[in-house]
C-alpha positions as CSV (number, residue, x, y, z in Angstrom):
1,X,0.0,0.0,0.0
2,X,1.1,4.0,-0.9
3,X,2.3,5.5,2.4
4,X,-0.2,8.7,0.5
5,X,-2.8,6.7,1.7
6,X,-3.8,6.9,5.3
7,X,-6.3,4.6,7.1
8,X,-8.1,6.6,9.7
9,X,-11.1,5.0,12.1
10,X,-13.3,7.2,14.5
11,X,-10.8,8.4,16.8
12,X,-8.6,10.3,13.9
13,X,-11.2,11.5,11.3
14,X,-11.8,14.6,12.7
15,X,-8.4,15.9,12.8
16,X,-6.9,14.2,10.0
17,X,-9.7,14.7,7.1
18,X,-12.5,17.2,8.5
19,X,-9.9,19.6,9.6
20,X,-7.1,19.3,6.8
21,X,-5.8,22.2,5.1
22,X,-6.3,20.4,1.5
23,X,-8.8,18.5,0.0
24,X,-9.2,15.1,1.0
25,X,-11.3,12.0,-0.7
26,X,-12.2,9.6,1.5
27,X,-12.8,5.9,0.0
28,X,-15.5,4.0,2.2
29,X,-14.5,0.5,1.9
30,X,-14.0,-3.0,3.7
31,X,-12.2,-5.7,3.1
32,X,-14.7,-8.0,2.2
33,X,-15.9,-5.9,-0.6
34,X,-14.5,-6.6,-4.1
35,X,-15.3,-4.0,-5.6
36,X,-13.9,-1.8,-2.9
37,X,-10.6,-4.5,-3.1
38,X,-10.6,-3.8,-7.0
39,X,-10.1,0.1,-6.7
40,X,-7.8,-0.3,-4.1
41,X,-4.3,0.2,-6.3
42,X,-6.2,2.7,-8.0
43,X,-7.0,5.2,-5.4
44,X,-2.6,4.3,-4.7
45,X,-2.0,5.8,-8.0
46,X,-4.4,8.3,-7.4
47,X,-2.4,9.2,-4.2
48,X,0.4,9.6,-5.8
49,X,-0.5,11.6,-9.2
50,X,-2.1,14.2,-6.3
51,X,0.3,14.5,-3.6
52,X,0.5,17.5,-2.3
53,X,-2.5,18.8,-3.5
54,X,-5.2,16.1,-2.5
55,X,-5.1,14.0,0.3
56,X,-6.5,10.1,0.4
57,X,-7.7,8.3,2.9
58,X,-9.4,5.0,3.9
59,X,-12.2,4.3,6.4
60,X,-13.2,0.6,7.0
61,X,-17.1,1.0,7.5
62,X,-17.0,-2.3,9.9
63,X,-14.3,-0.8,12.2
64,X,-16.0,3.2,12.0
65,X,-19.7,2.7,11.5
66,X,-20.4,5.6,13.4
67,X,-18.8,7.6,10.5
68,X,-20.6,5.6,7.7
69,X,-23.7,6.6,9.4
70,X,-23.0,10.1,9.6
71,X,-22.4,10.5,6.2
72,X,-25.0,8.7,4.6
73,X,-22.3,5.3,3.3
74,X,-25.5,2.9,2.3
75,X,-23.0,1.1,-0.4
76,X,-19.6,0.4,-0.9
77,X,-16.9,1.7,-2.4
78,X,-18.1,5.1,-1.7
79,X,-15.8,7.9,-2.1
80,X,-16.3,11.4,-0.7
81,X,-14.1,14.4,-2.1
82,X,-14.4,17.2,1.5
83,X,-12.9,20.6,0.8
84,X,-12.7,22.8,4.5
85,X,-14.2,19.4,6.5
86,X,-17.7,19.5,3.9
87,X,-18.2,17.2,1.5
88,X,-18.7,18.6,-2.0
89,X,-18.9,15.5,-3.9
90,X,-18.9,11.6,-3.9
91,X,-19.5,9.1,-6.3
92,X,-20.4,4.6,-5.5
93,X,-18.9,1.7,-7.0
94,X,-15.7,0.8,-8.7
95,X,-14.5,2.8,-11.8
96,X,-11.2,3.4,-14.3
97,X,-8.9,5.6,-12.8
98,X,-9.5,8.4,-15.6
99,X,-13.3,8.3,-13.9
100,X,-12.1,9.6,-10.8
101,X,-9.6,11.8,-12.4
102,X,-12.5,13.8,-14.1
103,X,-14.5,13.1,-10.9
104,X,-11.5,14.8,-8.8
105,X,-10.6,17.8,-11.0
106,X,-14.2,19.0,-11.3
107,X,-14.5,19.0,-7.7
108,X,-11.1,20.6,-7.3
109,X,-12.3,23.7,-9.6
């Protein structure tokens, strides 16, 4: 796995993606998802093509279902793009990396 890509659970969310100082996306996933499993080296690449200017990170909707709840996760993947701790985008299910690409740079403008 990318070190660009951070898991985070309940008791880091709030200071690690609501309160970040860059965008963040925030891929709900789990590991018994393949879907979520199949997009998994994607959102790595992803990582990597934005660092710096985007940050990723992971939340396992078993482990931090107190977060999926609060933002609505009723399928998996999910990803959420939050600019200043809002969200201002998300899309479900698995894609090609030029889909979130798109996805990410319209929500960056």
């Amino acid at each position: 796995m990318s070190d660009k890509v951070t898991h985070v659970g309940e008791n880091d969310f709030q200071e690690i993606v609501v309160d970040s100082e860059v965008p963040v996306v925030v891929d709900f996933w789990a590991p018994w998802c393949g879907p979520c499993l199949a997009i998994g080296s994607v959102i790595e690449e992803l990582a990597d093509d934005y660092d710096g200017k985007v940050k990723f990170v992971k939340v396992n909707t078993d482990e931090a279902r107190n977060i999926a709840i609060k933002y609505g996760i009723m399928s998996i993947p999910t990803l959420k793009l939050l600019k200043g701790g809002e969200v201002v985008d998300s899309i479900s299910g698995a894609a090609p990396k030029d889909y979130f690409v798109e996805w990410i740079d319209k929500a960056l403008v």
